[in-house]
C-alpha positions in Angstrom: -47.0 5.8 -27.7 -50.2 5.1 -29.8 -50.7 8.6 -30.2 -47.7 9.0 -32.4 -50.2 7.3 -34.6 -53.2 8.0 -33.8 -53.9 11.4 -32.6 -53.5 14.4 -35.4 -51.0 15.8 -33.3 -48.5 12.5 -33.2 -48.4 12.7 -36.5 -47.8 15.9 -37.1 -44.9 15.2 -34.7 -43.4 12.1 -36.3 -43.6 14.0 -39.8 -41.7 16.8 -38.3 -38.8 14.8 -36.7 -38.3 12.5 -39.7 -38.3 15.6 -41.9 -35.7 17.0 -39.6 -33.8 14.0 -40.0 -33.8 13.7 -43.9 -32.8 17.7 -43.8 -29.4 16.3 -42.1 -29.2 13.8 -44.4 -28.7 16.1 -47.1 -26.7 18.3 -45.6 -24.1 15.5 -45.1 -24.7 14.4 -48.7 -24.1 18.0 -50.3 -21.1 18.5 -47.9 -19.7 14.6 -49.9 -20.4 16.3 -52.9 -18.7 19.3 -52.9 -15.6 17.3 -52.9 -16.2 16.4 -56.5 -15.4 19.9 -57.2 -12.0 19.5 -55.6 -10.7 15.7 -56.0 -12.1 12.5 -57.8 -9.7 10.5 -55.8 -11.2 12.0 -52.1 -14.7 11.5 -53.4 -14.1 7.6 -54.3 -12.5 7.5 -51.1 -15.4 8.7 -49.2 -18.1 6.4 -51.9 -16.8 3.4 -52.0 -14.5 3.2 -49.0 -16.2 4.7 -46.1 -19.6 4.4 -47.5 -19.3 1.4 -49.8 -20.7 -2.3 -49.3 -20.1 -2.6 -45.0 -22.0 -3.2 -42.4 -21.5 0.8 -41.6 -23.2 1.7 -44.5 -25.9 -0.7 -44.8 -27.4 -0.1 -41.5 -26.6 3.7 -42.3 -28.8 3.3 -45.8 -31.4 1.2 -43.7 -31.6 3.8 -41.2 -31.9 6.7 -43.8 -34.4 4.4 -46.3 -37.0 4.0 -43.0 -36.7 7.9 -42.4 -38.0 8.0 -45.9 -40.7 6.0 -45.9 -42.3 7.3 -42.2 -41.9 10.6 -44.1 -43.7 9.4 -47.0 -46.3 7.6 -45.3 -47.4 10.1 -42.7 -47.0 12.8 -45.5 -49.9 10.7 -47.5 -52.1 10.0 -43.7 -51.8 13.7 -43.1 -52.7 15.1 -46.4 -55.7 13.0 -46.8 -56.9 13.5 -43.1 -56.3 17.2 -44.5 -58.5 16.8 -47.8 -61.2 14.9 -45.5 -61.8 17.6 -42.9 -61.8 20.6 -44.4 -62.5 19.7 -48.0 -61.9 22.4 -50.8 -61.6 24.7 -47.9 -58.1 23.5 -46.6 -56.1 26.5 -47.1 -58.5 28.5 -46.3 -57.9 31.5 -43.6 -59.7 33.7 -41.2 -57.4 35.9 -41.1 -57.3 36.4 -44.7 -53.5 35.7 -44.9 -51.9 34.6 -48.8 -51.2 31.0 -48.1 -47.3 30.2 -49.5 -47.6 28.4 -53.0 -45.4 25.7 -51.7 -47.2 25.2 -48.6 -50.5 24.4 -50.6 -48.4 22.2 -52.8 -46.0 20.1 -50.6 -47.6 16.6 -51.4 -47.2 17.7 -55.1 -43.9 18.9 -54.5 -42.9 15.8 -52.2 -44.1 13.2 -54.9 -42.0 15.3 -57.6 -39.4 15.0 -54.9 -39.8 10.9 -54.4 -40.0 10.7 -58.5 -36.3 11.8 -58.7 -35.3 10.2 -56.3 -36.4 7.1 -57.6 -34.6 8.0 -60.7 -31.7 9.0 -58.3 -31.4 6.1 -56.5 -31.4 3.5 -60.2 -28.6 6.0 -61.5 -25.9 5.9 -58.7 -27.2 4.2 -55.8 -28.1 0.5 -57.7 -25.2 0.9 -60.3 -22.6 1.3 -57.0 -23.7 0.2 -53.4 -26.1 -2.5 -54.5 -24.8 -4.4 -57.3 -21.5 -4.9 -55.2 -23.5 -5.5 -52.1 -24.8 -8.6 -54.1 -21.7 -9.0 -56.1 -23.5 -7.9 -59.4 -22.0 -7.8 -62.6 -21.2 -4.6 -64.0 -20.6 -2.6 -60.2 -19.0 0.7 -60.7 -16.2 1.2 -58.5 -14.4 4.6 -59.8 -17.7 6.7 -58.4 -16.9 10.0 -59.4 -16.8 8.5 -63.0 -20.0 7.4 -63.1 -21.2 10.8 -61.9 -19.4 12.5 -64.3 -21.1 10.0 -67.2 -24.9 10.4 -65.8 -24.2 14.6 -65.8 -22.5 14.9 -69.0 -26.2 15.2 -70.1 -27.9 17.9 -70.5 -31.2 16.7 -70.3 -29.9 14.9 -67.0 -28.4 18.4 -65.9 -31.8 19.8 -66.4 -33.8 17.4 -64.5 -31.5 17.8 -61.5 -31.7 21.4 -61.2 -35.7 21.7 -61.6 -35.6 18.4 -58.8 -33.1 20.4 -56.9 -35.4 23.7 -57.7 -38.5 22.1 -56.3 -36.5 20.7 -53.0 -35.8 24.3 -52.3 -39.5 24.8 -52.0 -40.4 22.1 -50.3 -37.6 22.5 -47.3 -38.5 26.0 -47.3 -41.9 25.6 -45.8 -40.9 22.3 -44.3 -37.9 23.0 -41.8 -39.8 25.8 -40.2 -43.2 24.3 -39.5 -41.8 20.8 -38.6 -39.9 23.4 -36.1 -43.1 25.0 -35.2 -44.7 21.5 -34.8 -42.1 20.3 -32.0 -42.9 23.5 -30.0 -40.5 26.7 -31.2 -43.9 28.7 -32.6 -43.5 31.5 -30.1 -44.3 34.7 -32.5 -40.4 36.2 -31.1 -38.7 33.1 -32.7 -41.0 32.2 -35.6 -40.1 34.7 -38.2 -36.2 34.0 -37.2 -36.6 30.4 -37.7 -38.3 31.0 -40.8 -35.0 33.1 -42.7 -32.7 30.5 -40.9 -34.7 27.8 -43.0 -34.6 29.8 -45.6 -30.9 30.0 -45.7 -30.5 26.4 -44.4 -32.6 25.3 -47.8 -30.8 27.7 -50.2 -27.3 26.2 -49.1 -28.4 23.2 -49.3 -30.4 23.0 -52.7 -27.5 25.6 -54.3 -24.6 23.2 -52.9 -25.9 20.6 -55.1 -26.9 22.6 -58.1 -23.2 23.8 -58.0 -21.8 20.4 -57.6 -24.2 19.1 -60.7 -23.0 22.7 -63.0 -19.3 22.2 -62.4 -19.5 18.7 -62.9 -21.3 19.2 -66.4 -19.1 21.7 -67.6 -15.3 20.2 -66.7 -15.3 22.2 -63.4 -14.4 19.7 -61.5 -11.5 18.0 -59.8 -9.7 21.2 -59.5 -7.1 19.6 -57.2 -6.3 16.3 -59.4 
């Protein structure tokens, strides 16, 4: 197992599948909130019920947290074993090929990414799960509330749709050559896997720019 982290290839691998895992994550958490659009009561339901402070969730956020940080690690190993071997040159290509703008950029897009989430994370995450995993004072229980209060501004509505902007481009080189590192790189599949993770990405990243829109403007919670 040492050349998980060892060998160039391993981690190539381990960036791949943990990438893979976080892109389900976030397909799960645009599905959850979607139903912001339709019912405050369901979403509450589903945040503090289901996915409150229990055991459940805890080893779910634990689970999800150390998917986070392999990604982030190997994503800092990998670009400067990168930087080191082939210098200035890194993008460079015999063949001549244009190089993506967001496959040149994806540390840059990835600390953007890890930025937010920080931000993210302080806004809902620490005002809801934590504070009443600790029995905090000031634990927001009525979620959808809260999200309505944080995107009620603009700025805040802005910041989410560039963050959500600059996740688009950063699954949309990542889901097809994590694919391509676990072995589908067959030139048949390649350019099919690429639209499906272009599509996969642009539900994904528009789900949530939707959900943050409708929520800002009082389209929400159609269904009462």
């Amino acid at each position: 197992m040492s050349w998980l982290i060892k060998s160039s290839i391993g981690r190539k691998f381990v960036q791949s599948i943990s990438g893979l895992f976080l892109v389900l994550f976030l397909l799960f958490h645009m599905s959850m909130n979607l139903v912001l659009i339709f019912s405050y009561d369901a979403y509450n339901f589903i945040a503090n019920e289901i996915l409150g402070a229990n055991w459940w969730a805890i080893i779910g956020t634990g689970v999800i947290a150390l998917g986070f940080v392999v990604h982030i690690i190997y994503a800092i190993i990998l670009t400067l074993q990168n930087r080191k071997a082939r210098g200035s040159d890194r993008y460079a290509s015999a063949s001549k090929t244009p190089v993506a703008w967001s496959s040149k950029n994806m540390f840059v897009l990835g600390v953007f990414i890890l930025l937010f989430l920080i931000v993210h994370l302080y806004q809902f995450w620490y005002n809801m799960q934590f504070k009443e995993l600790l029995q905090l004072p000031g634990a927001r229980e009525d979620s959808a509330q809260l999200v309505t209060e944080v995107l009620s501004n603009g700025w805040v509505l802005a910041i989410y749709i560039v963050a959500f902007a600059a996740l688009w481009l950063h699954l949309t080189h990542g889901f097809w050559s994590a694919l391509q590192t676990v072995g589908w790189n067959n030139t048949k599949w390649m350019k099919r896997i690429k639209v499906i993770g272009n599509i996969f990405a642009t539900i994904i990243c528009l789900g949530f720019m939707i959900v943050a829109i409708a929520v800002h403007f009082g389209f929400s919670n159609l269904l009462g």
